[in-house]
C-alpha positions in Angstrom: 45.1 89.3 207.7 46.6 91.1 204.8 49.4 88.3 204.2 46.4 86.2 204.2 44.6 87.6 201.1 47.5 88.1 199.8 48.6 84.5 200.0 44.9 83.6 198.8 46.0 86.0 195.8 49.0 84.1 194.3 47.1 80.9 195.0 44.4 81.3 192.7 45.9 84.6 191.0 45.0 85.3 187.4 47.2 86.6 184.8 45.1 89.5 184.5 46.1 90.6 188.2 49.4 89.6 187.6 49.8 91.6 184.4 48.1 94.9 186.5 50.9 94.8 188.7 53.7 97.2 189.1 57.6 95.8 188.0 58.8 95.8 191.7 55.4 93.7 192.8 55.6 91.2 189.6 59.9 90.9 190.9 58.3 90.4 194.5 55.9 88.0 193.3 58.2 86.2 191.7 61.2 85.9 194.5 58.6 84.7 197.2 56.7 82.2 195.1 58.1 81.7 191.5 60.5 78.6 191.2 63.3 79.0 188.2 62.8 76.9 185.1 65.5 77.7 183.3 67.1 80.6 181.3 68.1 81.5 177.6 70.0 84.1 175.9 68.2 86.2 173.1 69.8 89.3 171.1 71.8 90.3 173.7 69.2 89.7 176.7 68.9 87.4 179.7 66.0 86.0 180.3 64.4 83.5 183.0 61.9 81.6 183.2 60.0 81.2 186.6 56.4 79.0 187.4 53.8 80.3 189.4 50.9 79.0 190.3 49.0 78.4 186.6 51.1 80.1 184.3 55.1 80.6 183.5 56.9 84.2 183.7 59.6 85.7 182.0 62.2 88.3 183.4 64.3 90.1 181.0 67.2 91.9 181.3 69.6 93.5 179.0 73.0 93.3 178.7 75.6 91.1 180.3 75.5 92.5 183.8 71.9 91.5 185.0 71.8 94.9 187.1 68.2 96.0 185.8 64.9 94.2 185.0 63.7 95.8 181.5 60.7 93.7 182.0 58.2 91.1 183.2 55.9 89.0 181.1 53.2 86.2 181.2 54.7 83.6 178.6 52.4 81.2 177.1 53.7 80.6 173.6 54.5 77.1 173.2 57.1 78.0 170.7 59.0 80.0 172.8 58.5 77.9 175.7 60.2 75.1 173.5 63.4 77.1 173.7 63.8 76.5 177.5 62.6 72.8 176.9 66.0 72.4 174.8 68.3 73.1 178.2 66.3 71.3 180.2 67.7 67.8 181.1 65.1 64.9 182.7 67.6 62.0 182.7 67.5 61.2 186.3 69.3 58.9 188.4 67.9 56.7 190.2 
């Protein structure tokens, strides 16, 4: 019952829950049902893109060895969004 509501959370979740959450729930959140978009470098940092359900996430880390998330973020600026929309090839075979 519990996996339940929780599914029925990340179905229909709001950014407001999301942005509650602790770090390791948002990283848990994100492993189970986030797909990757894409990724960028900025002032020394990595950061990736994931979609869930109704809104796109961030995960920053800094440095070159990826070993800790500094943080997670709700990212809904169309300008930065644009900077992911640069690596992002559509040319499709078909």
């Amino acid at each position: 019952m519990l996996l339940l509501h929780f599914i029925y959370y990340i179905i229909i979740m709001r950014t407001e829950v999301f942005e509650a959450m602790e770090l390791n729930t948002k990283s848990a959140v994100i492993q189970d049902f986030g797909e990757f978009v894409a990724s960028r470098s900025y002032y020394g940092c990595t950061i990736y893109l994931y979609a869930l359900p109704g809104f796109f996430v961030e995960v920053i880390y800094s440095g070159n060895f990826q070993s800790q998330i500094e943080c997670i973020r709700i990212q809904n600026d169309s300008k930065v969004l644009e900077h992911y929309a640069k690596g992002i090839d559509l040319n499709l075979d078909l």
